[in-house]
KEKE-3310 file (N, C-alpha, C; in steps of 0.2 Angstrom, whole numbers, plus 5000, padded with zeros to 4 digits):
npx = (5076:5069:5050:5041:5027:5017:5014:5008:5009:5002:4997:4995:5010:5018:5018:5025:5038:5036:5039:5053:5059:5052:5063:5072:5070:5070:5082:5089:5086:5070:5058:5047:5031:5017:5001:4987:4973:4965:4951:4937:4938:4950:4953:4953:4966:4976:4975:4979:4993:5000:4995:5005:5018:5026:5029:5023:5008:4991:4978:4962:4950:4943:4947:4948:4949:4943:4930:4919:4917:4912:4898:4885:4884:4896:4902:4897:4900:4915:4912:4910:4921:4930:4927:4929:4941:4948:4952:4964:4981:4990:4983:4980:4970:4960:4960:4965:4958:4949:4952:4951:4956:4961:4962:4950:4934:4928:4916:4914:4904:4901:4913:4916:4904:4908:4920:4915:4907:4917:4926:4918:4917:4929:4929:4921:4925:4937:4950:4965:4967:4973:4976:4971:4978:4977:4978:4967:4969:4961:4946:4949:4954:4943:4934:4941:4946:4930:4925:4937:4947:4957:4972:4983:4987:4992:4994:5008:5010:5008:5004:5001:5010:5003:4993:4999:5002:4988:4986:4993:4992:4978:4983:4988:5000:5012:5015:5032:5040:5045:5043:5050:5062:5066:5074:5066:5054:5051:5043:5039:5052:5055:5044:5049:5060:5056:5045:5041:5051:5045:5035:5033:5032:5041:5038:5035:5024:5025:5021:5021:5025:5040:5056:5070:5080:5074:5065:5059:5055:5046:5042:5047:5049:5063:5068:5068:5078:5086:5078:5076:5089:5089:5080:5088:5100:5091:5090:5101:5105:5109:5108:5105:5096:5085:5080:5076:5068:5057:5052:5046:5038:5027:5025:5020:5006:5001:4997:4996:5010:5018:5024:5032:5048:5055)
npy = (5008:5013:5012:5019:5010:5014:5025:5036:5053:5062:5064:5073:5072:5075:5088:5098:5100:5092:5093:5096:5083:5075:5080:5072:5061:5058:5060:5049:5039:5037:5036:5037:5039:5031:5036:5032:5036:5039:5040:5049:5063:5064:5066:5078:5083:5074:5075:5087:5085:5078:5086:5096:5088:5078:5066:5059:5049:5041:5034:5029:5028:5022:5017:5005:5005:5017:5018:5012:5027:5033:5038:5032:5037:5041:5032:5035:5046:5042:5035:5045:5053:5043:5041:5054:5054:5045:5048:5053:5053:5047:5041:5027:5017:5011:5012:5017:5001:4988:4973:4974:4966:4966:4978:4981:4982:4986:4988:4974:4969:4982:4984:4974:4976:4989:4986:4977:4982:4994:4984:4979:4992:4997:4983:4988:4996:4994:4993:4992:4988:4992:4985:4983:4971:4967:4953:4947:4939:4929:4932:4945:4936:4928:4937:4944:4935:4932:4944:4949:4959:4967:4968:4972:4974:4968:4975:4977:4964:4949:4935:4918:4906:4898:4910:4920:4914:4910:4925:4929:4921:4926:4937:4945:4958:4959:4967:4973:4979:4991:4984:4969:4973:4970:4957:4949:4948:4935:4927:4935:4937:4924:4922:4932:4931:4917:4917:4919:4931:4941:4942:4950:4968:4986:4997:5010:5015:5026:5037:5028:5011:5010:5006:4994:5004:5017:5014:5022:5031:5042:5036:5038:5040:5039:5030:5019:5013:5007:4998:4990:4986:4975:4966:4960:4957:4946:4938:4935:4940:4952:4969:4976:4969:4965:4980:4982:4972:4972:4985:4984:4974:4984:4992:4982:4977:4991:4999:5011:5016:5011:5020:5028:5037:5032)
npz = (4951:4962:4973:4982:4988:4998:5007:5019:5014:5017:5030:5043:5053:5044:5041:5044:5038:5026:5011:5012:5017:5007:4995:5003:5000:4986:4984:4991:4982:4978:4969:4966:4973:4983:4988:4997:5001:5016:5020:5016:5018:5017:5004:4998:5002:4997:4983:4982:4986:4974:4963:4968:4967:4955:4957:4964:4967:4969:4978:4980:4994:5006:5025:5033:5048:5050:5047:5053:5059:5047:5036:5027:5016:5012:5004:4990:4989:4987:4975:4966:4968:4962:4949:4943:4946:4936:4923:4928:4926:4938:4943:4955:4959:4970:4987:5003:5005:5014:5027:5046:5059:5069:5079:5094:5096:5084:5070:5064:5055:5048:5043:5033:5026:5020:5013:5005:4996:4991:4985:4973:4968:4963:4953:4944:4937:4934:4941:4951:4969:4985:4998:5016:5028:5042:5052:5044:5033:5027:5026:5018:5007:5002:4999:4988:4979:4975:4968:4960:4957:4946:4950:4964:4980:4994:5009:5019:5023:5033:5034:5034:5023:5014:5015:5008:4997:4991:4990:4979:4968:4965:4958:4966:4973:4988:5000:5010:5023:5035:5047:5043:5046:5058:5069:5079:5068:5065:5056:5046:5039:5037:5027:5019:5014:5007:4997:4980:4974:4963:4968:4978:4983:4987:5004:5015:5024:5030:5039:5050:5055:5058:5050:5059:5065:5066:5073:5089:5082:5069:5055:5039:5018:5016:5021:5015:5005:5016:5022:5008:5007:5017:5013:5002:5009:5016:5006:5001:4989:4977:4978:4969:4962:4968:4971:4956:4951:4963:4959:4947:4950:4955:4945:4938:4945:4950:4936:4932:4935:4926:4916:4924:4925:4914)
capx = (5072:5063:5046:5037:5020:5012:5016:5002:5011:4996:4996:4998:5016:5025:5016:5031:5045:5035:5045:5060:5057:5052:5065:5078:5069:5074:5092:5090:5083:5065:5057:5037:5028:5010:4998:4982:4969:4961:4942:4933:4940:4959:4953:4957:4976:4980:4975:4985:5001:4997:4998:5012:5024:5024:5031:5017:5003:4986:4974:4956:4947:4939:4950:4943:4949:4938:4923:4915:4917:4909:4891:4885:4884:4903:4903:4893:4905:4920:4914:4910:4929:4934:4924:4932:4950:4949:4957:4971:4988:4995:4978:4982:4966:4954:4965:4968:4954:4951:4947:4956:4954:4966:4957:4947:4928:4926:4910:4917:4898:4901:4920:4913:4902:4912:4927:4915:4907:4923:4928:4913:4919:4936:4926:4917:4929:4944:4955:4967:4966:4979:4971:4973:4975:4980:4974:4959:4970:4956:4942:4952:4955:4939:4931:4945:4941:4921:4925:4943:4949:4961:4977:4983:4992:4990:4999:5010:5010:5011:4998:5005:5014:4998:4988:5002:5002:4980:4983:4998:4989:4973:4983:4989:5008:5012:5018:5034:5042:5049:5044:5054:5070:5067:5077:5061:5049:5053:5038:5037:5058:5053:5041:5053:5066:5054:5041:5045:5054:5041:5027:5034:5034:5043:5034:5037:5019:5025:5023:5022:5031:5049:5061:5069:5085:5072:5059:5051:5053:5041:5045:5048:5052:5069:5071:5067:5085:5089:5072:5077:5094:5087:5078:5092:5104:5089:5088:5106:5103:5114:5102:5102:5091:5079:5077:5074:5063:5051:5050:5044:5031:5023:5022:5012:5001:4997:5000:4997:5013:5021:5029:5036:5056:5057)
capy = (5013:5013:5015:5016:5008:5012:5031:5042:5058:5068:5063:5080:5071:5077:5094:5105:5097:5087:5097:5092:5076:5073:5078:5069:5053:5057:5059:5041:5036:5033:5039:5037:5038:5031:5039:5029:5040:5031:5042:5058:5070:5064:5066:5085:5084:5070:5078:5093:5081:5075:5093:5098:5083:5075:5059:5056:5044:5041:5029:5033:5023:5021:5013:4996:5007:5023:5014:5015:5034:5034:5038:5028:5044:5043:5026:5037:5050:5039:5033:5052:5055:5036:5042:5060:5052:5044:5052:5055:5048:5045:5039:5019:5013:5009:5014:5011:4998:4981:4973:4976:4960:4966:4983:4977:4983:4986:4985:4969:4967:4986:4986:4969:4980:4996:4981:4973:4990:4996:4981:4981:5000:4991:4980:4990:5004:4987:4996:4988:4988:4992:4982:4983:4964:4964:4947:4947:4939:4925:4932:4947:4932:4928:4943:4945:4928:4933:4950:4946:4964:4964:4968:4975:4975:4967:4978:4977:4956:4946:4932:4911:4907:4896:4913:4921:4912:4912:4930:4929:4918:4930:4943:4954:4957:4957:4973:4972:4985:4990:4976:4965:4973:4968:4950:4945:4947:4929:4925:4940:4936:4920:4925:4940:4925:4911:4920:4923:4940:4942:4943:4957:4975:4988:4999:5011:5013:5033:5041:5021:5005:5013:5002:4993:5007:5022:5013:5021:5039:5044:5034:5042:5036:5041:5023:5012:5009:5002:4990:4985:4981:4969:4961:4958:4951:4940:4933:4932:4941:4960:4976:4981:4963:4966:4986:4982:4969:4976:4991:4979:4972:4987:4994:4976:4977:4996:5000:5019:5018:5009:5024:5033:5034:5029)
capz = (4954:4972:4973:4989:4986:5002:5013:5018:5014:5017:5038:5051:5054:5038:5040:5043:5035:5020:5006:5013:5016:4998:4994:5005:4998:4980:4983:4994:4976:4979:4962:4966:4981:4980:4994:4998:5005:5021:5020:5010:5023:5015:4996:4994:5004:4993:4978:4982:4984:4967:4962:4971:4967:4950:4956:4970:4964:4972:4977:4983:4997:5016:5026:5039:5055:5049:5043:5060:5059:5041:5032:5021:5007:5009:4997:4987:4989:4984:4970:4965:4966:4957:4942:4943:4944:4931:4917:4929:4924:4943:4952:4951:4962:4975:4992:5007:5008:5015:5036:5051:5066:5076:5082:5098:5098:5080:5069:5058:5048:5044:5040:5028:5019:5015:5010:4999:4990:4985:4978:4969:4964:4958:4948:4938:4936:4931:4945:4958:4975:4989:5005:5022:5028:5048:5054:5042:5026:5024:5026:5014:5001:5000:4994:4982:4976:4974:4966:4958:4956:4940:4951:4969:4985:5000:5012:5028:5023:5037:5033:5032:5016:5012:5012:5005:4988:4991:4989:4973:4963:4964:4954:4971:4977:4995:5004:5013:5022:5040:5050:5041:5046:5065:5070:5081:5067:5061:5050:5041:5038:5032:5019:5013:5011:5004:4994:4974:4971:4959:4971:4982:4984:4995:5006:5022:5026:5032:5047:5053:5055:5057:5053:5066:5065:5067:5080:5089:5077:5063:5048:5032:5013:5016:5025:5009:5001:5019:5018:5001:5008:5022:5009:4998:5010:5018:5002:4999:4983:4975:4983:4964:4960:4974:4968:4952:4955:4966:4954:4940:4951:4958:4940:4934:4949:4951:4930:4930:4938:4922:4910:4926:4927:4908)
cpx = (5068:5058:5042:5030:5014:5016:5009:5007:5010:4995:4999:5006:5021:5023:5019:5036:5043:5038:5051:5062:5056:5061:5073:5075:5071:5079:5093:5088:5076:5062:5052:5036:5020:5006:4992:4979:4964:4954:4942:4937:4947:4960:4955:4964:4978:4981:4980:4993:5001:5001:5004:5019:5023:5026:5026:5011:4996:4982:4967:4953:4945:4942:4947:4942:4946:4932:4917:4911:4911:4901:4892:4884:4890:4904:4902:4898:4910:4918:4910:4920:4933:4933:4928:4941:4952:4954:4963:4978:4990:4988:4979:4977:4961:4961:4966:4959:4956:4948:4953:4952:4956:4964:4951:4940:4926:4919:4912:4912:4898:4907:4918:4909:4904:4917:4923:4912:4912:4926:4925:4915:4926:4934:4925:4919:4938:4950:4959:4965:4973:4975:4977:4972:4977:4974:4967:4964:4965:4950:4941:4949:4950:4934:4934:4942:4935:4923:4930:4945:4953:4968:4978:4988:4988:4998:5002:5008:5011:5006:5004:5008:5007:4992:4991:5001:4994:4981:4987:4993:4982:4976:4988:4997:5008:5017:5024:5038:5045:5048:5045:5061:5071:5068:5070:5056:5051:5045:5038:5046:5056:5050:5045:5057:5064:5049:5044:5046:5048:5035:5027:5036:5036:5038:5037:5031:5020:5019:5024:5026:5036:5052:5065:5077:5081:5065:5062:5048:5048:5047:5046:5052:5061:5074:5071:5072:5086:5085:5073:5084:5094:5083:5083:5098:5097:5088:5095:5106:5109:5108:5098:5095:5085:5075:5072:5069:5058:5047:5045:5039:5027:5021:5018:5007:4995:5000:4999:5005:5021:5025:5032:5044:5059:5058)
cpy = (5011:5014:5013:5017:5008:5018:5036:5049:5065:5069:5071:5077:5075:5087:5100:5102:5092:5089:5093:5085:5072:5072:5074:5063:5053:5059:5055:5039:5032:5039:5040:5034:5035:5033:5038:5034:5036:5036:5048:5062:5068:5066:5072:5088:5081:5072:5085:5090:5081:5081:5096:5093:5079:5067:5058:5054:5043:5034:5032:5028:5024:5016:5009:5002:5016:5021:5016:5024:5038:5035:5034:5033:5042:5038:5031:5042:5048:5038:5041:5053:5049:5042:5048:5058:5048:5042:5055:5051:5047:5042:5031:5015:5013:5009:5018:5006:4989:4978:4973:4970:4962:4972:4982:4980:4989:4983:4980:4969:4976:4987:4979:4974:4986:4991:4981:4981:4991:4990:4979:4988:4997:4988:4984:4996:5000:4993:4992:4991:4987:4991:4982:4975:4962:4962:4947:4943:4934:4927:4941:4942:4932:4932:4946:4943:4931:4941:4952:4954:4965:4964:4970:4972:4973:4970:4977:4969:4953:4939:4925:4911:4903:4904:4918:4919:4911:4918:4930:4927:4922:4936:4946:4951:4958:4962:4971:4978:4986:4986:4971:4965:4970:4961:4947:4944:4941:4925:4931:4942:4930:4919:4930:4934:4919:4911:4921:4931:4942:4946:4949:4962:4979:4993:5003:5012:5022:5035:5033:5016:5006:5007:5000:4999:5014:5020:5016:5028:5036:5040:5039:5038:5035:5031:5017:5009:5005:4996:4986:4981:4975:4965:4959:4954:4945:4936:4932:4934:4951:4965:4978:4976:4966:4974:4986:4978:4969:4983:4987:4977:4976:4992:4988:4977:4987:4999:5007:5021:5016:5015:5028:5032:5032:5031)
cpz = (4960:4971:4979:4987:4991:5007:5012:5022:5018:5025:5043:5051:5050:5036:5040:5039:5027:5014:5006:5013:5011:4996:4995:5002:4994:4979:4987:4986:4977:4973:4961:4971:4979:4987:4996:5002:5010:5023:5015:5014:5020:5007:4995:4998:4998:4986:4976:4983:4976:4965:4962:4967:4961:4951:4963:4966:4970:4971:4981:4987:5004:5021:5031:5045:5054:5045:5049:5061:5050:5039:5026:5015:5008:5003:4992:4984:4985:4977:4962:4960:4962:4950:4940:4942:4938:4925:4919:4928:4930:4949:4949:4955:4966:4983:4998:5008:5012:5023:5039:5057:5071:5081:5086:5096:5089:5077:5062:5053:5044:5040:5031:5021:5015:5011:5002:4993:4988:4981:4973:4964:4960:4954:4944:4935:4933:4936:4949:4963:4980:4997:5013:5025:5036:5049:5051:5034:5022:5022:5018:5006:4997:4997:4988:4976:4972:4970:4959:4955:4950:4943:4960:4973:4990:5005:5019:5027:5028:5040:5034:5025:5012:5008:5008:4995:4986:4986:4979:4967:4960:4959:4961:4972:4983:4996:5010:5018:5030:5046:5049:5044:5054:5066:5072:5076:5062:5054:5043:5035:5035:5025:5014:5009:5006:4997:4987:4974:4967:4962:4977:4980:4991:4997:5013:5027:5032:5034:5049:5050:5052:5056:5060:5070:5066:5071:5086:5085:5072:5059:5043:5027:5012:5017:5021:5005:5007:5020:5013:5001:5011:5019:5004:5003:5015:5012:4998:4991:4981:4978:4976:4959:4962:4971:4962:4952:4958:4962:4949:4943:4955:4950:4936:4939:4950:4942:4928:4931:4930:4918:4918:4925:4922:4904)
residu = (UNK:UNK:UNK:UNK:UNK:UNK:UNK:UNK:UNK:UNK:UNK:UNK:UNK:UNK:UNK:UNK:UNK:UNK:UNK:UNK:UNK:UNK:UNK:UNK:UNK:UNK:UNK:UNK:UNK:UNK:UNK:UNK:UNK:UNK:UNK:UNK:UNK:UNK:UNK:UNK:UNK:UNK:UNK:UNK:UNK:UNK:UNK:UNK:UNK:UNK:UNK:UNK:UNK:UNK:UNK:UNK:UNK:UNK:UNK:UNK:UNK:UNK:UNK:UNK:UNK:UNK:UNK:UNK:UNK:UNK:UNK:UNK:UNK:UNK:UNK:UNK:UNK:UNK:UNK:UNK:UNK:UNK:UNK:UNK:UNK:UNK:UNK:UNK:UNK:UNK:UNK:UNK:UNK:UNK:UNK:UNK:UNK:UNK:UNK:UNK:UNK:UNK:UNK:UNK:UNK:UNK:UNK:UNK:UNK:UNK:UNK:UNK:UNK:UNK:UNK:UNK:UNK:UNK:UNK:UNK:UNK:UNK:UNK:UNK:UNK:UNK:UNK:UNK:UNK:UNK:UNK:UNK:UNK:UNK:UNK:UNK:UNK:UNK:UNK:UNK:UNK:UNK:UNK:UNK:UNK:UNK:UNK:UNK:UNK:UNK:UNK:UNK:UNK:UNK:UNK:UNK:UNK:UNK:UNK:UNK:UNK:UNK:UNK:UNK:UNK:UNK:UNK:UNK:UNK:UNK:UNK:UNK:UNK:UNK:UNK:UNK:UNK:UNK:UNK:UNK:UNK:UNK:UNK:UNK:UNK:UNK:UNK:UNK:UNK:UNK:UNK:UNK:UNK:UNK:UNK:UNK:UNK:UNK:UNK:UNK:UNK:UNK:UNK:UNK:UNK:UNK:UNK:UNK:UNK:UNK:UNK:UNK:UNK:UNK:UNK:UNK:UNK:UNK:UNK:UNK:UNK:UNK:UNK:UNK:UNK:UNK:UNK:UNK:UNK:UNK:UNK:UNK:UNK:UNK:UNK:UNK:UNK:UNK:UNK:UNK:UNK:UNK:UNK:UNK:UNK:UNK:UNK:UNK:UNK:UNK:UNK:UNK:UNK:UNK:UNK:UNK:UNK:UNK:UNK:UNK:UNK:UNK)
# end
């Protein structure tokens, strides 16, 4: 079973055709979406997915590159709506959160303290986390580390293999998904190929990073059987290892997601 660990459904992009698009995924075989909300203004779309789709799954969170745009009541906010998700069967976390380096004239000591509050809200609520880690995976690590979430996602991987097995060993899997399938991205090829099976999940990270057979279109979940292909022949391995596989460790790291499909 496929399960895309990382598509924001919820985006203006999928806004005429997101019906169909569902369903063209689950007859590609993708069997559970998860939907990271990146601030409050995203919590009552995403929850209308929910509603609407019984195989879309949920995270709640503030993501690094709308922090800037943020009030400090939205914390407050958020952990309003944790508390309130709860007792849902398909909310699996704390989501999209984490830091962004690569975004030029950000406020880095405020993206720091909305990261480090919600991990704190993960903490105290024993939830995972599905983090956002471009060029920040150390400084990421670190507050993992100091906080140690019980499980989670570092998404869109594309760290050394050192910070890599940092992140593994914490508990998190490592998000992989259409910049993989590009020849030039040779690091992130490396890691797909060197990395334990164990430690990865797939991802299309929808409406963004189209694979390298649909750059520069809108992504969509539709393109994750041929993601899971490109990781099976980089790793010289059957497509149906790799599927299963990946499935297995996106229901230990996010566990609401465990009795789906069974």
């Amino acid at each position: 079973m496929l399960i895309d660990t990382h598509c924001h459904l919820d985006a203006s992009e999928f806004a005429s055709d997101r019906g169909a698009m569902l369903q063209a995924s689950r007859l590609a075989g993708v069997r559970a979406f998860v939907v990271p909300a990146i601030g409050v203004g995203h919590f009552d779309g995403v929850h209308r997915l929910v509603q609407e789709h019984g195989d879309v799954y949920f995270a709640l969170g503030i993501h690094p590159l709308l922090v800037d745009g943020s009030a400090d009541e939205d914390l407050n906010r958020l952990r309003k709506a944790v508390k309130a998700a709860m007792n849902h069967p398909r909310f699996v976390g704390l989501g999209e959160i984490g830091l962004d380096f690569f975004v030029p004239g950000l406020d880095l000591e405020r993206q720091q303290h909305f990261f480090v509050e919600q991990l704190r809200l993960a903490k105290e609520f024993e939830l995972p986390v599905i983090m956002h880690v471009r060029r920040s995976v150390d400084a990421v690590a670190k507050q993992v580390r100091r906080f140690r979430p019980v499980s989670g996602i570092a998404h869109a991987f594309n760290g050394s293999s050192q910070q890599a097995h940092q992140l593994i060993d914490l508990g998190m899997a490592l998000g992989f998904g259409g910049a993989m399938t590009f020849t030039r991205a040779l690091n992130i090829r490396r890691l797909a190929t060197s990395l334990p099976l164990e430690a990865i999940v797939l991802e299309t990270d929808s409406p963004d990073i189209a694979p390298a057979w649909r750059h520069p279109e809108r992504n969509t979940p539709p393109e994750l059987p041929g993601i899971a292909q490109v990781l099976a022949e980089l790793r010289v391995v059957p497509v149906e290892e790799v599927v299963a596989a990946t499935a297995a460790n996106a229901r230990r790291v996010l566990p609401a997601l465990a009795d789906h499909g069974r």
